[in-house]
PDB file of N, CA, C and O in Angstrom:
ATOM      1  N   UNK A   1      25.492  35.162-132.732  1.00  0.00           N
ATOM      2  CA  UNK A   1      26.876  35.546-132.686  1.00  0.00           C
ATOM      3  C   UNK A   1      27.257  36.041-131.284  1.00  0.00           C
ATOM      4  O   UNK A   1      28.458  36.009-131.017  1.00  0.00           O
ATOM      5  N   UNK A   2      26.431  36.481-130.377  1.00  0.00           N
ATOM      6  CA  UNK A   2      26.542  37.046-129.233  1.00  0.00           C
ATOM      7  C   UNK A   2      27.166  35.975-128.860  1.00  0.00           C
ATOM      8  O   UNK A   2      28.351  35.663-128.976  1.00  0.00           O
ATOM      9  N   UNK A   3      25.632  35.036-128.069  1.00  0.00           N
ATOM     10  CA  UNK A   3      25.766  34.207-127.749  1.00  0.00           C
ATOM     11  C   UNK A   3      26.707  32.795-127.653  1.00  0.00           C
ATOM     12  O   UNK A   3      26.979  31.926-126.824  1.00  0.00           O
ATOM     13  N   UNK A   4      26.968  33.093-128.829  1.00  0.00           N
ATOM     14  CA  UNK A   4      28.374  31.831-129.281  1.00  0.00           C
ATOM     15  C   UNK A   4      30.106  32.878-128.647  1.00  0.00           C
ATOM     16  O   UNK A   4      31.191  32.459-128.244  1.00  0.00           O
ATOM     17  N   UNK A   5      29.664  34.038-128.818  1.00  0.00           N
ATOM     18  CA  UNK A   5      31.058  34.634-128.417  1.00  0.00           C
ATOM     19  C   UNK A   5      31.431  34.823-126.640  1.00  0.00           C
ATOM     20  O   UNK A   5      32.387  35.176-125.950  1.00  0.00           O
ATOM     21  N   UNK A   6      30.091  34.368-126.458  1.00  0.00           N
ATOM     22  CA  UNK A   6      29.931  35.051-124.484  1.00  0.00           C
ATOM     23  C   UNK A   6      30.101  33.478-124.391  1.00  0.00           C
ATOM     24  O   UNK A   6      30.742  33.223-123.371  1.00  0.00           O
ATOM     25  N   UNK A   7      29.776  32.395-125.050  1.00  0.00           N
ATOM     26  CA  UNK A   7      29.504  30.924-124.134  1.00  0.00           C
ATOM     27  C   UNK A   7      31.181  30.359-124.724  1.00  0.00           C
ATOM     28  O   UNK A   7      31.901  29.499-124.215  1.00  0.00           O
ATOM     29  N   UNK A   8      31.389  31.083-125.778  1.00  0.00           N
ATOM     30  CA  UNK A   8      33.553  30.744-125.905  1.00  0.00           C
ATOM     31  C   UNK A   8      34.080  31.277-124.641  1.00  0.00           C
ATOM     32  O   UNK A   8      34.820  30.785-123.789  1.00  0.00           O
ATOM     33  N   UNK A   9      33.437  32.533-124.763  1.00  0.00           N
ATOM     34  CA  UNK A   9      34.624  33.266-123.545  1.00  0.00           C
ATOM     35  C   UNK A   9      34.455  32.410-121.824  1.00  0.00           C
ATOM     36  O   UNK A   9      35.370  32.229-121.020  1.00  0.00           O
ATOM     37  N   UNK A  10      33.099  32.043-121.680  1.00  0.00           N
ATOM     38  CA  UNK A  10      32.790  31.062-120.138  1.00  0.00           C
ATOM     39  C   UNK A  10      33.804  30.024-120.320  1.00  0.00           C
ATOM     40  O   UNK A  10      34.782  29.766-119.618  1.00  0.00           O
ATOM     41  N   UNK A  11      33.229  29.277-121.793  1.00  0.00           N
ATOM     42  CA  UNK A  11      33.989  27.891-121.773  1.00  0.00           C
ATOM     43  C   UNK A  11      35.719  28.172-121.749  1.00  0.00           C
ATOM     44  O   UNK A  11      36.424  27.230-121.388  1.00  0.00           O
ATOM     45  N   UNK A  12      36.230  29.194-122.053  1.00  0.00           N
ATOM     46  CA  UNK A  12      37.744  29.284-121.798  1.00  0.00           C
ATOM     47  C   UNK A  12      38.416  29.442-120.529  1.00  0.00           C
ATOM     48  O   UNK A  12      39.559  29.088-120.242  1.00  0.00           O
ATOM     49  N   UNK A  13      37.244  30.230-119.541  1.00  0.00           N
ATOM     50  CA  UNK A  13      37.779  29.851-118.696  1.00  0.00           C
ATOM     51  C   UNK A  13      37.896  29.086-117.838  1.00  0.00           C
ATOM     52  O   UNK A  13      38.394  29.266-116.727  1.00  0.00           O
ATOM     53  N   UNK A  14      37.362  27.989-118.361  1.00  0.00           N
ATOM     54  CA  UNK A  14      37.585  26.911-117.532  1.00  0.00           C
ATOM     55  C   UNK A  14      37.220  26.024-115.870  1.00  0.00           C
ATOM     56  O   UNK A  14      37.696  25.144-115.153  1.00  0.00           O
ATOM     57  N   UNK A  15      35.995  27.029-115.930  1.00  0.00           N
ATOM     58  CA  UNK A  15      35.341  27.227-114.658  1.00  0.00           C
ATOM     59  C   UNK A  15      34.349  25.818-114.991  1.00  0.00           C
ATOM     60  O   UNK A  15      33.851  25.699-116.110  1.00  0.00           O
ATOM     61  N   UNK A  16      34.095  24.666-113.802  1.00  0.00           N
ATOM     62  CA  UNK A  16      33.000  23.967-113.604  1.00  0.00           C
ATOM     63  C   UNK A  16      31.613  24.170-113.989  1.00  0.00           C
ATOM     64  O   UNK A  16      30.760  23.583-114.655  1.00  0.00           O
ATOM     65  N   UNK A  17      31.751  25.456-113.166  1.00  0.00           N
ATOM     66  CA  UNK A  17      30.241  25.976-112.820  1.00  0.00           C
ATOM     67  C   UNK A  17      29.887  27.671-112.930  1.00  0.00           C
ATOM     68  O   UNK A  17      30.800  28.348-112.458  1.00  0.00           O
ATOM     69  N   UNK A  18      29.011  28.272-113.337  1.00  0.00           N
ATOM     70  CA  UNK A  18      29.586  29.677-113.428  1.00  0.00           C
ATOM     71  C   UNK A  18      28.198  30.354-113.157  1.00  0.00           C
ATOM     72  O   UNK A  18      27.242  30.426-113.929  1.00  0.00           O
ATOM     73  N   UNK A  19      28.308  30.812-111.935  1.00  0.00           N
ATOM     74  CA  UNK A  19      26.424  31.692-111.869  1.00  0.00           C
ATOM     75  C   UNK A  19      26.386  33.007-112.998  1.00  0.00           C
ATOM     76  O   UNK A  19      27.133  33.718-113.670  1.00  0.00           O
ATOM     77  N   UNK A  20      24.515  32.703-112.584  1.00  0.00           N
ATOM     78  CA  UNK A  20      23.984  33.522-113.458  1.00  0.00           C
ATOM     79  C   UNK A  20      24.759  35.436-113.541  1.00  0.00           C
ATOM     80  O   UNK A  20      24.967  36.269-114.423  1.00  0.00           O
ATOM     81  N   UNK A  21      24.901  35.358-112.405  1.00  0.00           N
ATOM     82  CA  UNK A  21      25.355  36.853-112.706  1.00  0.00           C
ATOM     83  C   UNK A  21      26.893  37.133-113.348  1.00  0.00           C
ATOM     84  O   UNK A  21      27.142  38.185-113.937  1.00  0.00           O
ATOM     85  N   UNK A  22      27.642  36.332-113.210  1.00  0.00           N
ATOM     86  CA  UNK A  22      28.801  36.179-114.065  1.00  0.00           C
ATOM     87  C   UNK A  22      28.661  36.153-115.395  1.00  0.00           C
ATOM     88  O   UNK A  22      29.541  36.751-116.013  1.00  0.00           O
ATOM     89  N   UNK A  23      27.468  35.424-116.280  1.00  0.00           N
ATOM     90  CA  UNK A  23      27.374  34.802-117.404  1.00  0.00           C
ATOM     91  C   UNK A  23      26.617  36.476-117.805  1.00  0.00           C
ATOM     92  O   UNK A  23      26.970  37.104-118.803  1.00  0.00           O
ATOM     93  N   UNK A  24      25.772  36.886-117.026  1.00  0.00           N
ATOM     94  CA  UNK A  24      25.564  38.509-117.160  1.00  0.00           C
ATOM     95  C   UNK A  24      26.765  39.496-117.487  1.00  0.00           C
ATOM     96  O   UNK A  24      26.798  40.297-118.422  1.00  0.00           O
ATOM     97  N   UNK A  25      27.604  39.309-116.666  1.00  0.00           N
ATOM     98  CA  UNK A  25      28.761  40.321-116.550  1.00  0.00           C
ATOM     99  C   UNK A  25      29.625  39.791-118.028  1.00  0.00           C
ATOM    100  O   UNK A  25      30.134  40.531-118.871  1.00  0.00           O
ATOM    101  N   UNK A  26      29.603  38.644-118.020  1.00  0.00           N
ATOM    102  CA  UNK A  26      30.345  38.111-119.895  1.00  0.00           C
ATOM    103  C   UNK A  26      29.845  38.935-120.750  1.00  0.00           C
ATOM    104  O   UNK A  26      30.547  39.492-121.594  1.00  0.00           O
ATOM    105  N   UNK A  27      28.620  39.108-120.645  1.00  0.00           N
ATOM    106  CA  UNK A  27      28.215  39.489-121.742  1.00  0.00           C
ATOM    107  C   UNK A  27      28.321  40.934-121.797  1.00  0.00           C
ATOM    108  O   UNK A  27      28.016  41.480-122.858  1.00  0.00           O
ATOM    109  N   UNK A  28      28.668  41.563-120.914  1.00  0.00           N
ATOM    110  CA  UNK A  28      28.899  43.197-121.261  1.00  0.00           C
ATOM    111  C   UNK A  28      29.701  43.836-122.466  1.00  0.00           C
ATOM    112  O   UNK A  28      29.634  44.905-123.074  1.00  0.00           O
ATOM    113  N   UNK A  29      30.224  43.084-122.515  1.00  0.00           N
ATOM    114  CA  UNK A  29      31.585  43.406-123.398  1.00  0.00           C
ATOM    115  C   UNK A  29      32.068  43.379-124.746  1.00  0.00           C
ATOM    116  O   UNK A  29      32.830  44.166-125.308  1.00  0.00           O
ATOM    117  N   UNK A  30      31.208  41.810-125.399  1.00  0.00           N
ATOM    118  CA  UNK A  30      30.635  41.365-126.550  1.00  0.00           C
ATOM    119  C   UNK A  30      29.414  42.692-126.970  1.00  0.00           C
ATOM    120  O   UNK A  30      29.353  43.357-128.004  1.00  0.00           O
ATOM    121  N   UNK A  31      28.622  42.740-125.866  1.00  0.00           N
ATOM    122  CA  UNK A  31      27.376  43.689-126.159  1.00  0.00           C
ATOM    123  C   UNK A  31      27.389  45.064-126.766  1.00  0.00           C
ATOM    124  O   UNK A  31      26.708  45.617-127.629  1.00  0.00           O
ATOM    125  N   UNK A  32      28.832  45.574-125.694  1.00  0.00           N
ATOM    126  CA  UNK A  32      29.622  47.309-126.090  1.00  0.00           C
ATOM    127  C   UNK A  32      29.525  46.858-127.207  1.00  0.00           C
ATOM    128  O   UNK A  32      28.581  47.270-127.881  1.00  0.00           O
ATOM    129  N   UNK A  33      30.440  45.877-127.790  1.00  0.00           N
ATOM    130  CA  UNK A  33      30.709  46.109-129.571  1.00  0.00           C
ATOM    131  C   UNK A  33      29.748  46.205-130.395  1.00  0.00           C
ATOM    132  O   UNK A  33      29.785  47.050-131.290  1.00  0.00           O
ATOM    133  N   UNK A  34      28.708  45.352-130.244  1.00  0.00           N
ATOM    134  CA  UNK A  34      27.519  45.162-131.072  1.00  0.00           C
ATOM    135  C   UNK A  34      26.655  46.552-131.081  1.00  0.00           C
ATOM    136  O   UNK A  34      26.578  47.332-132.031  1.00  0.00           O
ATOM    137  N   UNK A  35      26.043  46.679-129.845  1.00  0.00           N
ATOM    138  CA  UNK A  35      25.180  47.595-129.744  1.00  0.00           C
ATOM    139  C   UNK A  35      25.742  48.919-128.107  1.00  0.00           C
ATOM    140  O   UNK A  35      26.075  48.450-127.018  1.00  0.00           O
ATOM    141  N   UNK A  36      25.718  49.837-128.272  1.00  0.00           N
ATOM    142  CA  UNK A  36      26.330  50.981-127.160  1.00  0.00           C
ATOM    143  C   UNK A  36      24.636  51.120-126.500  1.00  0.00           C
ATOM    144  O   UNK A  36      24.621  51.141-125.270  1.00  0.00           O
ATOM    145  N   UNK A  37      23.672  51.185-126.973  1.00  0.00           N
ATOM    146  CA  UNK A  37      22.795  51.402-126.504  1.00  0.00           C
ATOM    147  C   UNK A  37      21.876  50.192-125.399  1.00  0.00           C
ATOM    148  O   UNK A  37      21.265  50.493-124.374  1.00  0.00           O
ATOM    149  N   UNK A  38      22.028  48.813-126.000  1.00  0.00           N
ATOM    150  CA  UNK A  38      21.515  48.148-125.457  1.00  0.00           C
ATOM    151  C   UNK A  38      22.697  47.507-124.336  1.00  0.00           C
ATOM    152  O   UNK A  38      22.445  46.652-123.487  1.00  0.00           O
ATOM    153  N   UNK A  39      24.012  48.143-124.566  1.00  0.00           N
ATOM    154  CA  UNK A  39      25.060  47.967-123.908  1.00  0.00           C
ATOM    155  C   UNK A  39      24.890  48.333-122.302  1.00  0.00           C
ATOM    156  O   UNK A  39      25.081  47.689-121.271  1.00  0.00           O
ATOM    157  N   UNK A  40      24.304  50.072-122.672  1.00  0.00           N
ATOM    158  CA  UNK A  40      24.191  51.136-121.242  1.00  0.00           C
ATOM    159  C   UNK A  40      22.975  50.052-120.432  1.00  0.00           C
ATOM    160  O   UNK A  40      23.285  49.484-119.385  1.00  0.00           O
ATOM    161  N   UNK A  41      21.673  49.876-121.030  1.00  0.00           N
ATOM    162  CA  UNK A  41      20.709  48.982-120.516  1.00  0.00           C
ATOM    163  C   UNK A  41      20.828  47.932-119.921  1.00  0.00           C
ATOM    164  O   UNK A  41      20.203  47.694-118.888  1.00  0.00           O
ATOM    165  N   UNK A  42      21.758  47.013-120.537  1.00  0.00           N
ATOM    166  CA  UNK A  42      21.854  45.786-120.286  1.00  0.00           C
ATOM    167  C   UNK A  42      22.974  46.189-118.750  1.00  0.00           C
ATOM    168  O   UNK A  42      22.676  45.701-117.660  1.00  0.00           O
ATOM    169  N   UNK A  43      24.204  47.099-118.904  1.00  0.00           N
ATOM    170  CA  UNK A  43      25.211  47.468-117.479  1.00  0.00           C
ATOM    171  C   UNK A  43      23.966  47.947-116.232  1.00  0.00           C
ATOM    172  O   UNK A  43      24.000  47.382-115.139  1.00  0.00           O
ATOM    173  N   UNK A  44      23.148  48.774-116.454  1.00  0.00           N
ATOM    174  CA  UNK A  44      22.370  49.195-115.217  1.00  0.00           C
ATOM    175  C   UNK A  44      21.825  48.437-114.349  1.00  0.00           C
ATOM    176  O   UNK A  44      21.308  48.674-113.257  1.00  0.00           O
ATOM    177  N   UNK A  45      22.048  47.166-115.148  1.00  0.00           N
ATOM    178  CA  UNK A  45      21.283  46.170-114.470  1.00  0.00           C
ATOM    179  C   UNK A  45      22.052  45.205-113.811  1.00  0.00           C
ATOM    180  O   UNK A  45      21.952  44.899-112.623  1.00  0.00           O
ATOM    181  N   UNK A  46      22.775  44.769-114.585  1.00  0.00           N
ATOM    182  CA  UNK A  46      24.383  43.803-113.977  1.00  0.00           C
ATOM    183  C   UNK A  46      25.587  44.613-112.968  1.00  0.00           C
ATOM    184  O   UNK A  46      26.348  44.135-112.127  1.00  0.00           O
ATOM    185  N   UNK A  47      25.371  46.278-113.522  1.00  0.00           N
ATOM    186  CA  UNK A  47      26.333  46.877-112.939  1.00  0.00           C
ATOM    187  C   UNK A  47      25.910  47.715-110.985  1.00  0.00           C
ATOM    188  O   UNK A  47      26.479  48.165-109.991  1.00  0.00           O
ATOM    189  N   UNK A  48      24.387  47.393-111.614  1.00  0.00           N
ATOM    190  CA  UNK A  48      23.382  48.267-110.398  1.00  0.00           C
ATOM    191  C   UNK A  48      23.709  49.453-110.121  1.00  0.00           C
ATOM    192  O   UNK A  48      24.029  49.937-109.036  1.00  0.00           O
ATOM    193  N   UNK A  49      23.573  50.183-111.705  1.00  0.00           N
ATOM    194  CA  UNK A  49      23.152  51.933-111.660  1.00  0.00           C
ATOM    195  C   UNK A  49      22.368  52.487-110.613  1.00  0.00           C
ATOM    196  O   UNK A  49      21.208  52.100-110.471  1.00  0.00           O
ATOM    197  N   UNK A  50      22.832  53.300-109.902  1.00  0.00           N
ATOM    198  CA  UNK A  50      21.640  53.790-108.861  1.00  0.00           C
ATOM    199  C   UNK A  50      21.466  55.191-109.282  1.00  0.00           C
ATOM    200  O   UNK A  50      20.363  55.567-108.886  1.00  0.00           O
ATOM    201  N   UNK A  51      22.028  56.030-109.854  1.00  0.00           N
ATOM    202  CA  UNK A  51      21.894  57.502-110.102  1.00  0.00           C
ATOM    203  C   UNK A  51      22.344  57.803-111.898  1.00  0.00           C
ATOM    204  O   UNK A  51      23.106  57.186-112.642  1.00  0.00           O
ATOM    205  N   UNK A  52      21.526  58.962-112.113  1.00  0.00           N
ATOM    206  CA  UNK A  52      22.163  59.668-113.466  1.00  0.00           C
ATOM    207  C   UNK A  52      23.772  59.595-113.331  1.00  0.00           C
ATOM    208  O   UNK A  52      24.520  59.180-114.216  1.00  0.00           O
ATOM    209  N   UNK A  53      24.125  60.023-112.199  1.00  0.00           N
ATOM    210  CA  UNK A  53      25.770  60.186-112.067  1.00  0.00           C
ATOM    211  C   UNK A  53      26.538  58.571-112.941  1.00  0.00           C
ATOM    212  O   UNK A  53      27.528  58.537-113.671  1.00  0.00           O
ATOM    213  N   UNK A  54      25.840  57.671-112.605  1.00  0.00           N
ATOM    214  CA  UNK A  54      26.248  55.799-113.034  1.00  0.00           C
ATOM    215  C   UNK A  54      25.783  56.097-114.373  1.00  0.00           C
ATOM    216  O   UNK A  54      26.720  55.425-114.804  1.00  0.00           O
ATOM    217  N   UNK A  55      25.268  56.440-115.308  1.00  0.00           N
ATOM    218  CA  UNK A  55      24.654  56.461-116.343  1.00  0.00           C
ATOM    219  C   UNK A  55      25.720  57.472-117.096  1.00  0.00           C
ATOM    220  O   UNK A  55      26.408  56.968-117.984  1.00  0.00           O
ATOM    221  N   UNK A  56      25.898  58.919-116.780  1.00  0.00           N
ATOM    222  CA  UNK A  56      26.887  59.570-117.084  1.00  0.00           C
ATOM    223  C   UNK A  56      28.407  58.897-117.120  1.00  0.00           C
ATOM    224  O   UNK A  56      29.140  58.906-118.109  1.00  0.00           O
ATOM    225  N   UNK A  57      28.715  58.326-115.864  1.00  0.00           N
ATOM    226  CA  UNK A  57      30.031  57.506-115.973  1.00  0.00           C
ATOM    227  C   UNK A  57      30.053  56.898-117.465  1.00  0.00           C
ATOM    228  O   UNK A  57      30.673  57.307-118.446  1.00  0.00           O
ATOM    229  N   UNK A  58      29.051  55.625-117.315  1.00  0.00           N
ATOM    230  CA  UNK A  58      29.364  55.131-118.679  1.00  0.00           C
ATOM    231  C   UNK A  58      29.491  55.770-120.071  1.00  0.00           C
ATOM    232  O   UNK A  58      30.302  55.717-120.995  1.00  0.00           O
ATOM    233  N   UNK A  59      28.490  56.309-119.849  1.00  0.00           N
ATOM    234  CA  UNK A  59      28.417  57.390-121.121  1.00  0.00           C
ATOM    235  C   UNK A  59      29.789  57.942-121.379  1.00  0.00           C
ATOM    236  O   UNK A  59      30.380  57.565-122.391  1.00  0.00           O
ATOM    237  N   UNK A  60      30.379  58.840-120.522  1.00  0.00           N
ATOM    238  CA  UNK A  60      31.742  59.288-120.631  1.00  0.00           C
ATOM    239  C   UNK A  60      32.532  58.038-121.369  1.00  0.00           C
ATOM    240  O   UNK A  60      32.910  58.263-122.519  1.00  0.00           O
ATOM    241  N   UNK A  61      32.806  56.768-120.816  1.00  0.00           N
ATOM    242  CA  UNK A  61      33.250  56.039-120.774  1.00  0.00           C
ATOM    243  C   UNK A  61      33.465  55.286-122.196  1.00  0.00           C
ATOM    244  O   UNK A  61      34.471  54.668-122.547  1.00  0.00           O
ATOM    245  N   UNK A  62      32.300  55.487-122.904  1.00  0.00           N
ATOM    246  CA  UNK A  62      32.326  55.055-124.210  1.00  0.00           C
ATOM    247  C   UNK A  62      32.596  56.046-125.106  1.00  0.00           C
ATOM    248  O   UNK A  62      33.242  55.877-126.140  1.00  0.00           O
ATOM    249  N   UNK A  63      32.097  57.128-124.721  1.00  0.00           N
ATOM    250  CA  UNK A  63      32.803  58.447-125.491  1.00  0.00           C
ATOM    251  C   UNK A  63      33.906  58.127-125.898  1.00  0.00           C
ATOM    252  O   UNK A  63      34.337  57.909-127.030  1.00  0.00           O
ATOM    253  N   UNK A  64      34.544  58.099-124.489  1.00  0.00           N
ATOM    254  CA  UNK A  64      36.307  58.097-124.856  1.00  0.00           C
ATOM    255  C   UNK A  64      37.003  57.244-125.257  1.00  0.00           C
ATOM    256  O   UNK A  64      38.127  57.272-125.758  1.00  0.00           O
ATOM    257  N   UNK A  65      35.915  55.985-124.900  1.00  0.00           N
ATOM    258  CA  UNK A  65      36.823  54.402-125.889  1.00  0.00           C
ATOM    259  C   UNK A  65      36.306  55.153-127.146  1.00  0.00           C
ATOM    260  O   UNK A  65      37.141  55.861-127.711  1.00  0.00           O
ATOM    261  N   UNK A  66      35.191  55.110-127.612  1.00  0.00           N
ATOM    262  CA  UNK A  66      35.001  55.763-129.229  1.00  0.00           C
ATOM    263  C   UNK A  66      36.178  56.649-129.590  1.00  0.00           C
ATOM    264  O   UNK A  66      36.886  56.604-130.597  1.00  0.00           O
ATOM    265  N   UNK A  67      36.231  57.464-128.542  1.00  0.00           N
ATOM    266  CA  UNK A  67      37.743  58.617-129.045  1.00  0.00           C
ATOM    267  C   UNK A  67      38.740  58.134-129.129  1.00  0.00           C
ATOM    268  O   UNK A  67      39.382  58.731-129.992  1.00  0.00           O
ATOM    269  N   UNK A  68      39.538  56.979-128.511  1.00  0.00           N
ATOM    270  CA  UNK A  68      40.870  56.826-128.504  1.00  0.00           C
ATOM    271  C   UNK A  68      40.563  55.938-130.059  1.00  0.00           C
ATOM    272  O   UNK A  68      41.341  55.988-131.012  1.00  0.00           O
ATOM    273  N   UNK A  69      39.347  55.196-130.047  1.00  0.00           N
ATOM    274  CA  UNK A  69      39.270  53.880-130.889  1.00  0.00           C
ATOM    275  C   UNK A  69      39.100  54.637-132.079  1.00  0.00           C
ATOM    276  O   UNK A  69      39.256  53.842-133.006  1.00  0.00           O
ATOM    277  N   UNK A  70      38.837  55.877-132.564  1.00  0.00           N
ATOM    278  CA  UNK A  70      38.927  56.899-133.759  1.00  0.00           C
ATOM    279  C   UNK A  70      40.396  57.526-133.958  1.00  0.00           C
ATOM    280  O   UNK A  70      40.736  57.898-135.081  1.00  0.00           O
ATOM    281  N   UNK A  71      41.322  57.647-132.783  1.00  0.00           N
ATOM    282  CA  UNK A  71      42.180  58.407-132.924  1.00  0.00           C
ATOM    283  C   UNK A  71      43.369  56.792-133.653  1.00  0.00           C
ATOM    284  O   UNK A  71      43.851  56.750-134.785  1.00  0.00           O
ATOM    285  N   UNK A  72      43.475  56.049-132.901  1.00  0.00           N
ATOM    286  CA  UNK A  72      43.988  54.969-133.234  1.00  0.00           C
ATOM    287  C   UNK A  72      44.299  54.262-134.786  1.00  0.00           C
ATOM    288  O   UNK A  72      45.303  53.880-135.387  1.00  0.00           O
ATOM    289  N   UNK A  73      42.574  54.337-135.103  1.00  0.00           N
ATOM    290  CA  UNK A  73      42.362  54.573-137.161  1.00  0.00           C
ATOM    291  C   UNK A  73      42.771  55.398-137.537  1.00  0.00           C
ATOM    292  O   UNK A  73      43.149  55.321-138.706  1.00  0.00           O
ATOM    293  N   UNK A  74      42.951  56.642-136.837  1.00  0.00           N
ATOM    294  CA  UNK A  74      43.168  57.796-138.083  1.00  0.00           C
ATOM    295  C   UNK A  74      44.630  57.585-137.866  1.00  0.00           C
ATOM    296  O   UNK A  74      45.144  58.134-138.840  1.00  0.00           O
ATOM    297  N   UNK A  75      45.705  57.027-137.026  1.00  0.00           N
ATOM    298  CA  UNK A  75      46.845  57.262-137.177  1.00  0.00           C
ATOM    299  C   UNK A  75      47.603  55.573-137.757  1.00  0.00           C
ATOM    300  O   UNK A  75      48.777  55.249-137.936  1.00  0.00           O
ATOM    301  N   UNK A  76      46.708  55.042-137.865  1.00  0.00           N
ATOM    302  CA  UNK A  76      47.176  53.827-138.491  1.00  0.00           C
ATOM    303  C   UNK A  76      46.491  53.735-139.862  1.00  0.00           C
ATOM    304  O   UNK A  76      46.733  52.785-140.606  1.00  0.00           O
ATOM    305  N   UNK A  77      45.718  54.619-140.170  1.00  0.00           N
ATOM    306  CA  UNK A  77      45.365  55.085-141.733  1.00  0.00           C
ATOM    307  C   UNK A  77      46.310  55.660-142.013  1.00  0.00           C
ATOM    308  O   UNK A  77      46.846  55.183-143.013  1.00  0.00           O
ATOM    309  N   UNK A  78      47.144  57.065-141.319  1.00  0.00           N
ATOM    310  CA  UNK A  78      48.672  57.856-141.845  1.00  0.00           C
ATOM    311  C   UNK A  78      49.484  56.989-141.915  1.00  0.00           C
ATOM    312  O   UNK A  78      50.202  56.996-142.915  1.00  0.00           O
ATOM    313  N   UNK A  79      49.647  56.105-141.066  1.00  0.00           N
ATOM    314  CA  UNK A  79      50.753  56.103-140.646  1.00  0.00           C
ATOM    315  C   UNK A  79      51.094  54.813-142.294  1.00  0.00           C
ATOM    316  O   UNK A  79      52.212  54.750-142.804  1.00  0.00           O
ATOM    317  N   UNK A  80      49.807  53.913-142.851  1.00  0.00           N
ATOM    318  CA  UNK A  80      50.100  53.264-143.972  1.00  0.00           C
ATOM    319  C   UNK A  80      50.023  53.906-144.917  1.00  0.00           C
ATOM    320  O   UNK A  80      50.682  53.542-145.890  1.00  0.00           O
ATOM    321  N   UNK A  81      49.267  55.007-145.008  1.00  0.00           N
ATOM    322  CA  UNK A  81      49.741  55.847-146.094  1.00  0.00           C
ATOM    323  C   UNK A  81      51.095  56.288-146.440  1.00  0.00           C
ATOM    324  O   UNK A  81      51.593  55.970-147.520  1.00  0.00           O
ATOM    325  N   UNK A  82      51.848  57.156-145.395  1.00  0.00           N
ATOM    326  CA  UNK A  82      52.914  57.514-145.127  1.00  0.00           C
ATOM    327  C   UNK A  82      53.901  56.341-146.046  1.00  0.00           C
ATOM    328  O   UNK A  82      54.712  56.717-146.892  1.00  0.00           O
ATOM    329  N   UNK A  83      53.672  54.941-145.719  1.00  0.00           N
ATOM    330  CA  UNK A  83      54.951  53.837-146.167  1.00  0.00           C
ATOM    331  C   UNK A  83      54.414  53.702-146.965  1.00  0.00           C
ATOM    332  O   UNK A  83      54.905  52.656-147.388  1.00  0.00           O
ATOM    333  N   UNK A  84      53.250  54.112-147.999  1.00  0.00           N
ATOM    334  CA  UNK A  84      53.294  53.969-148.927  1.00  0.00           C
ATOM    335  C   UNK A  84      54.416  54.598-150.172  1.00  0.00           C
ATOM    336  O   UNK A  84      54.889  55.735-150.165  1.00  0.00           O
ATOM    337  N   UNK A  85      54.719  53.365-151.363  1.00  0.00           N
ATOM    338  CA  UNK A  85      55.379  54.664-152.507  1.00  0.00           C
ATOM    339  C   UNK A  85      54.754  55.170-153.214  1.00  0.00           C
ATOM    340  O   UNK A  85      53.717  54.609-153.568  1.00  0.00           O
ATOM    341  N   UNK A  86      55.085  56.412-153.722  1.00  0.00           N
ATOM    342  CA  UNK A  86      54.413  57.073-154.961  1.00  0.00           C
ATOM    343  C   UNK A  86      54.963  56.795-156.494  1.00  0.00           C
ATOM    344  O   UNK A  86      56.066  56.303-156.732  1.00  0.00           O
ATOM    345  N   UNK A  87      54.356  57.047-157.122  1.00  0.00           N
ATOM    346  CA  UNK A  87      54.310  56.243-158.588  1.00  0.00           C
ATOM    347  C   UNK A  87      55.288  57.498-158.669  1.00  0.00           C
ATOM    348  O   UNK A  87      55.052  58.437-157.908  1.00  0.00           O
ATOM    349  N   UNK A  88      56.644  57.596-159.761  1.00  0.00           N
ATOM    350  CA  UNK A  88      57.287  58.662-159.954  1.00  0.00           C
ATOM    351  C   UNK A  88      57.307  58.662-161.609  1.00  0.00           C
ATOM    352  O   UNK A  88      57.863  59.575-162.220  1.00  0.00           O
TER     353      UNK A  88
END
C-alpha cells in the first residue's frame, strides 16, 4: 500500500525520470501516516538530521499535526452532533 501510493504520487507528476533521492523524499509523507516512528527514521536520513535539535524539530512537528488533527475531530464530531435532531 505504501508503495503503490508513493509510485501514484511519482507517476502524477509526470516527470520522465525521477532520482533516487526524490523517490526518498515521496515517500515521507505516505510514511507520517502509516507509521510516526519509522517516519522520524526514515526523515534523518532523506532530511540529513545532524543534531538532537533536527530530531526535536520533527518531533514538535508531529505533535502539533497530531494536535490540530485531534482538535479538527473533536470539532467536526460537535459540530454533527450539534445538527443533529432530538427525538421529542
Amino acid at each position: 500500500m505504501l508503495a503503490q501510493e508513493v509510485e501514484e504520487n511519482i507517476r502524477s507528476s509526470g516527470a520522465a525520470e525521477i532520482d533516487a533521492h526524490e523517490v526518498g523524499l515521496a515517500i515521507l509523507g505516505p510514511l507520517q501516516k502509516l507509521d510516526e516512528v519509522a517516519y522520524l527514521r526514515f526523515a534523518s536520513v532523506y532530511q540529513a538530521f545532524e543534531s538532537l535539535e533536527d530530531f526535536e524539530s520533527a518531533i514538535s512537528l508531529l505533535r502539533h499535526e497530531a494536535e490540530t488533527a485531534a482538535a479538527d475531530n473533536a470539532a467536526k464530531g460537535a459540530k454533527g452532533k450539534s445538527s443533529e435532531k432530538s427525538p421529542i
